[in-house]
C-alpha positions in Angstrom: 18.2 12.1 37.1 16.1 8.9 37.0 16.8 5.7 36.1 14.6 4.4 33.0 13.9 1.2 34.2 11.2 1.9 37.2 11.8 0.8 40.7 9.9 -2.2 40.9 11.3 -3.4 38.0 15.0 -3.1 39.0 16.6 -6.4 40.2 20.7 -7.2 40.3 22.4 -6.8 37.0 23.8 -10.0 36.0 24.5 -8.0 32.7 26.1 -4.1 32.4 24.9 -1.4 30.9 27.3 0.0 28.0 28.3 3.5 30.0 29.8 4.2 33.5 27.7 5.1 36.5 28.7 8.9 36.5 27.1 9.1 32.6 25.3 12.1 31.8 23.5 12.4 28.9 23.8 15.5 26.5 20.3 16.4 26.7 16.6 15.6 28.6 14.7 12.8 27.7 12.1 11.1 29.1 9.7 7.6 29.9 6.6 6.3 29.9 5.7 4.9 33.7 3.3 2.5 34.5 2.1 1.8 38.3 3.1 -1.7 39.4 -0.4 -3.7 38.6 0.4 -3.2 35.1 2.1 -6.8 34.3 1.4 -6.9 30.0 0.3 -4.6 27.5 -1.3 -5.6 24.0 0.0 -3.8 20.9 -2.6 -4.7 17.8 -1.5 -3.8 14.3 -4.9 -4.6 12.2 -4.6 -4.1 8.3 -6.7 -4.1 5.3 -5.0 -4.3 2.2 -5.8 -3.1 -1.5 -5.0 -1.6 -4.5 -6.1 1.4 -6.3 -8.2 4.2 -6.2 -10.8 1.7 -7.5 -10.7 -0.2 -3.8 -9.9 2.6 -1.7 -13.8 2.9 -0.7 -14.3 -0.4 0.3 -11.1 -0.5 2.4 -12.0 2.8 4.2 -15.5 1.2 5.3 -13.4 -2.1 6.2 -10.8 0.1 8.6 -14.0 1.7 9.5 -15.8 -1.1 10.6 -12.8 -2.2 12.9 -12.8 1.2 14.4 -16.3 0.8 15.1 -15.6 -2.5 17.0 -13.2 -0.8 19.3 -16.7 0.3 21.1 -18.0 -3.0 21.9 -17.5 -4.4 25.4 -12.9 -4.7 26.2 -12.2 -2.5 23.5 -8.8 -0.7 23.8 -7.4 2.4 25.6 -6.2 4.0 22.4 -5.9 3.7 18.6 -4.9 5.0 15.9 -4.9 5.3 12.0 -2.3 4.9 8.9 -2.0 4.6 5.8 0.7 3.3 3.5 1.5 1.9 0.2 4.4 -1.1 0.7 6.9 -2.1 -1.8 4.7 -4.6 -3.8 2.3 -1.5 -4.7 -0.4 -2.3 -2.6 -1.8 0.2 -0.2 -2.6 -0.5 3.1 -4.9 1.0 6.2 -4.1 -0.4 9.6 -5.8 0.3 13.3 -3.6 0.3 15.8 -4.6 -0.7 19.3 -3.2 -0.8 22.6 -4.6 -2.6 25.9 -3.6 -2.5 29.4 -5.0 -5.8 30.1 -4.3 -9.2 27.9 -7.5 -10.8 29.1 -9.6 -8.0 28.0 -8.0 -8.3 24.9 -8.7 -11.9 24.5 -12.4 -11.1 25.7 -12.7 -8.2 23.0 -11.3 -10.8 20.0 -12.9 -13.8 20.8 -16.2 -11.6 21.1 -19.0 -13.2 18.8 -19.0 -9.4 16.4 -15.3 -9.7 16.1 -14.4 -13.0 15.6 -17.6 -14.0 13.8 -16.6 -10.8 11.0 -12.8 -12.4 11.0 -13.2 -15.7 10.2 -16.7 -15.2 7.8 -16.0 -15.7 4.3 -16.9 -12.2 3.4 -13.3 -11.6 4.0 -11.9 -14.3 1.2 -14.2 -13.1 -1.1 -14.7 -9.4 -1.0 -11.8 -8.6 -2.8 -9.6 -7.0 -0.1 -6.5 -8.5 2.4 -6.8 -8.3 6.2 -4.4 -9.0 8.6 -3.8 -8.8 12.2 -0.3 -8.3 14.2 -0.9 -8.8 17.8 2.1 -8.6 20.3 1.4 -8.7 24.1 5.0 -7.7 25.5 5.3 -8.2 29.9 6.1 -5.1 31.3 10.0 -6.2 31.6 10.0 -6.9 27.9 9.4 -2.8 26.1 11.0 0.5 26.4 10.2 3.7 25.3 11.7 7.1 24.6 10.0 10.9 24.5 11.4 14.0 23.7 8.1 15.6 25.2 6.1 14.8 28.6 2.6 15.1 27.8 -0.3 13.6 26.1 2.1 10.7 25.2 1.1 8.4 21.8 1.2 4.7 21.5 2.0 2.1 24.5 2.4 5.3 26.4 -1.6 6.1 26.5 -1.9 3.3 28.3 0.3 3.9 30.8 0.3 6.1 34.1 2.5 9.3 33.8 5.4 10.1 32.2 8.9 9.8 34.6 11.8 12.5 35.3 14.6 13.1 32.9 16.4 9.6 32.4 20.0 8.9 32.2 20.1 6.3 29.3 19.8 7.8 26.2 22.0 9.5 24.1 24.7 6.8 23.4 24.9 3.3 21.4 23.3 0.6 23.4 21.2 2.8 25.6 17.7 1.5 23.7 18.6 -1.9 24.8 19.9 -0.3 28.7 16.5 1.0 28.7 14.3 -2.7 28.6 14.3 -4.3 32.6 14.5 -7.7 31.1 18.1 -6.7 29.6 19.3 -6.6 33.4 19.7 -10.5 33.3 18.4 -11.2 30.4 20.0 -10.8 26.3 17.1 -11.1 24.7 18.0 -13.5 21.8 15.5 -15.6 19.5 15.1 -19.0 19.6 13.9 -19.8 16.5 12.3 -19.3 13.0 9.2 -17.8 11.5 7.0 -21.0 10.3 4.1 -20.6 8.1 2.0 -23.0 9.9 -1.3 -22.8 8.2 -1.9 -21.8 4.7 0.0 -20.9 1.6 1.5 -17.4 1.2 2.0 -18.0 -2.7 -1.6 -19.1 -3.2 -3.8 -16.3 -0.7 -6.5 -17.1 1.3 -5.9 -17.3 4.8 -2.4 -18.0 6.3 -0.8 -18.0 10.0 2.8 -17.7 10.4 4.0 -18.9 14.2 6.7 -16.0 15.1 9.1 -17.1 18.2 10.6 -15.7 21.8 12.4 -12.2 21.2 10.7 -10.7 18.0 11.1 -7.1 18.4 9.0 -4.3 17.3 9.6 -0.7 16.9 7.3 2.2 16.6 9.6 5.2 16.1 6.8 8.4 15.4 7.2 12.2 14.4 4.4 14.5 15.3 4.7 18.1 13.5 0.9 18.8 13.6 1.5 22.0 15.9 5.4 23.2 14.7 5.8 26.7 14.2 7.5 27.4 10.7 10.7 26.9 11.5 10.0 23.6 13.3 8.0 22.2 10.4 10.7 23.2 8.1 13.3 21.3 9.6 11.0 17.9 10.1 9.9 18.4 6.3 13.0 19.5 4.9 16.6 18.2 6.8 14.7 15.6 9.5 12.4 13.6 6.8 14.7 12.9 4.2 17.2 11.1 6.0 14.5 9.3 8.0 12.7 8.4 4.1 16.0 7.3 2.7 16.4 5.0 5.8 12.8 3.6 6.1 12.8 3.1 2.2 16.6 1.1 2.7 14.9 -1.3 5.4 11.8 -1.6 3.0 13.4 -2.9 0.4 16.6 -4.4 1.5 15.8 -5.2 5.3 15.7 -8.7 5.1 19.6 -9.8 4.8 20.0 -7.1 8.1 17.1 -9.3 10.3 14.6 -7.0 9.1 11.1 -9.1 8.6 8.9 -5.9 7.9 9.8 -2.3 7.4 6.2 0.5 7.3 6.6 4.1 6.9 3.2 4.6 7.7 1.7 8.1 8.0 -1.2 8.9 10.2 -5.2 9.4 8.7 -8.3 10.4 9.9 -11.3 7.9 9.5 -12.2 9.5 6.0 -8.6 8.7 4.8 -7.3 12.7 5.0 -3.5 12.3 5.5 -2.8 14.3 9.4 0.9 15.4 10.3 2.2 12.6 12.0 3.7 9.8 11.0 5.8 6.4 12.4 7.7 3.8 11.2 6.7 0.4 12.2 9.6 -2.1 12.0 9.5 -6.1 12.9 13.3 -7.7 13.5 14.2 -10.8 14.5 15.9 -9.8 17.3 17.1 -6.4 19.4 20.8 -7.0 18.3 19.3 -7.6 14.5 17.9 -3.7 14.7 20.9 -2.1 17.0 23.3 -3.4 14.8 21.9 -1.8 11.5 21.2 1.9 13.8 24.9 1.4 15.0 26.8 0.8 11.5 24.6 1.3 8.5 24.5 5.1 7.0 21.2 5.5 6.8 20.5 5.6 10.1 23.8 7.0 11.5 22.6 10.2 9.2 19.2 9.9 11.5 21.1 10.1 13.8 23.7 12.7 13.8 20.5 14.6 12.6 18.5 14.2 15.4 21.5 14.9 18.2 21.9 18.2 16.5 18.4 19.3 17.1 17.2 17.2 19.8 17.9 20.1 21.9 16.3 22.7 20.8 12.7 20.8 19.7 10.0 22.9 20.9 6.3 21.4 19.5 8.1 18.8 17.1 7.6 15.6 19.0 9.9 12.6 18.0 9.8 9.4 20.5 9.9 5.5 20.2 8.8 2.5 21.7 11.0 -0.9 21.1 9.5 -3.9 22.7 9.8 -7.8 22.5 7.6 -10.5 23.2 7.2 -14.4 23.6 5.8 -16.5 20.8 3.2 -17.6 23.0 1.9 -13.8 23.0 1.9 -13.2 19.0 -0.8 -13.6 16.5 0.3 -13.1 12.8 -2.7 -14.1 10.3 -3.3 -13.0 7.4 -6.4 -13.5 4.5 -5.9 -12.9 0.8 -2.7 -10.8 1.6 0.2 -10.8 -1.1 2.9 -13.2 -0.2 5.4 -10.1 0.7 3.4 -8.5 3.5 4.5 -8.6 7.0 6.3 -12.0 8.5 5.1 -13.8 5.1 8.1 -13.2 3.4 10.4 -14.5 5.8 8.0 -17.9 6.9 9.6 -21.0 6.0 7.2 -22.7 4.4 6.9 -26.4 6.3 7.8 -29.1 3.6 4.9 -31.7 2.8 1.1 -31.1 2.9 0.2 -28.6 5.2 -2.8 -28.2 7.6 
């Protein structure tokens, strides 16, 4: 039994773990592992926004076109596609990229295709919203969980192999257990989201400054290859107490620390729906998220769903990845978006005329 934090990441606990030593969990899990020259990874959530049938062409050829710029010179290790329709309506396609290496990153975005596409006024005035999510957590700073070992999705691409079973999982508490940083460090944040260009109420383009500690989650279901009975227990006991819970957050997240709440479910590049699926969740803060999947119902009936089957998966793959990340390593922008996507509804607005 391994330890999910990696050896070269393990320094003295100034803070405990919430079990005993002699903890064994009730069934095998596993982690990503990355070798030690991996310092930071890049996690790119890249949206266009629309409404309608009537829009859904033009959309498709915008998330195409992103796609397409993956190829040029830095581009990332991985992506993938979703699709979902948030609680104003709207329907949105994002890209999601992952990079091993920040400064390849950077390269790829300040690249004279992609910038020069982002900031051209084609995107104010061709009827569609774009945004861009971009967290670049240190290696100390995200976690993840599988309940499979191969051909792992998301931040796990990008890493090396996939470790031995782990001991902490299985209990409350064990997500944050599993983050090296949470060895010494609590992870709190240290201040407010702050619109700090732009107006969300009037459109155009607007850039929201997030701050140290904003936590993502990427919590996936894959059922593409279930047997019968597998795909009837995602589809009929698995998904709707996972819906129920997602839809809660959706709409009611943001008295719980909830910024942004996406059910999102996976697409090919012509927009056909695949089986898989992830929610995407923003929170201000790791305590913000384990509090509501410690005490609120809709998650404790995730929950107490998944421990009763977790055993006995077979081809259904269920995993997650939680990370957090300084404000100096965020980029939330957004063009033409309404004023309830992503960190704009909960960006204080700065008072007086703004830049």
């Amino acid at each position: 039994m391994e330890s999910a934090i990696d050896t070269h990441l393990k320094c003295p606990r100034t803070l405990s773990r919430r079990v005993p030593d002699e903890y064994q969990p009730p069934f095998p899990m596993w982690v990503a592992r990355a070798d030690e020259q991996l310092e930071q990874v890049v996690m790119a959530y890249l949206g266009v926004q629309y409404r309608g049938e009537a829009q859904r062409a033009a959309a498709l050829q915008a998330m195409r076109h992103i796609v397409a710029s993956f190829d040029l010179a830095d581009g990332p290790q991985t992506h993938d596609l979703t699709h979902h329709t948030d609680s104003s309506g709207f329907d949105n396609l994002i890209v999601v990229g992952y990079w091993k290496s920040p400064a390849a990153h950077c390269r790829w975005l300040r690249c004279a295709p992609v910038n020069d596409w982002w900031t051209s006024q084609d995107r104010l005035n061709d009827g569609l919203g774009y945004f861009r999510e971009i967290s670049a957590p240190r290696a100390e700073q995200f976690e993840t969980l599988y309940a499979f070992q191969d051909n792992l999705p998301g931040v796990g691409a990008v890493m090396d192999t996939t470790s031995g079973e782990i001991e902490e999982h299985g209990y409350w508490g064990s997500m944050r257990d599993r983050f090296p940083i949470s060895q010494t460090d609590w992870m709190k944040p240290t201040s407010e989201l702050q619109v700090i260009a732009g107006d969300p109420a009037k459109g155009g383009r607007v850039v929201v400054l997030g701050h140290d500690n904003l936590t993502l989650i990427r919590s996936g279901q894959d059922w593409a290859d279930a047997e019968a009975d597998e795909r009837s227990l995602y589809l009929d006991e698995i998904l709707p107490t996972l819906q129920d819970g997602m839809d809660f957050l959706r709409e009611n997240g943001q008295a719980l620390g909830c910024y942004s709440n996406r059910f999102v479910r996976n697409i090919d590049l012509d927009g056909n729906f695949l089986d898989v699926s992830y929610n995407i969740g923003h929170w201000r803060s790791v305590e913000k998220l384990e509090r509501w999947a410690e005490s609120h119902p809709t998650h404790l009936r995730i929950f107490v769903t998944f421990f009763r089957v977790a055993a006995g998966l077979q081809k259904l793959r269920l995993y997650h990845e939680v990370s957090v990340s300084d404000a100096k390593s965020q980029i939330f922008e957004y063009i033409n978006c309404h004023p309830h996507t992503g960190m704009l509804r909960d960006a204080a607005v700065a008072q007086g005329e703004r830049p």
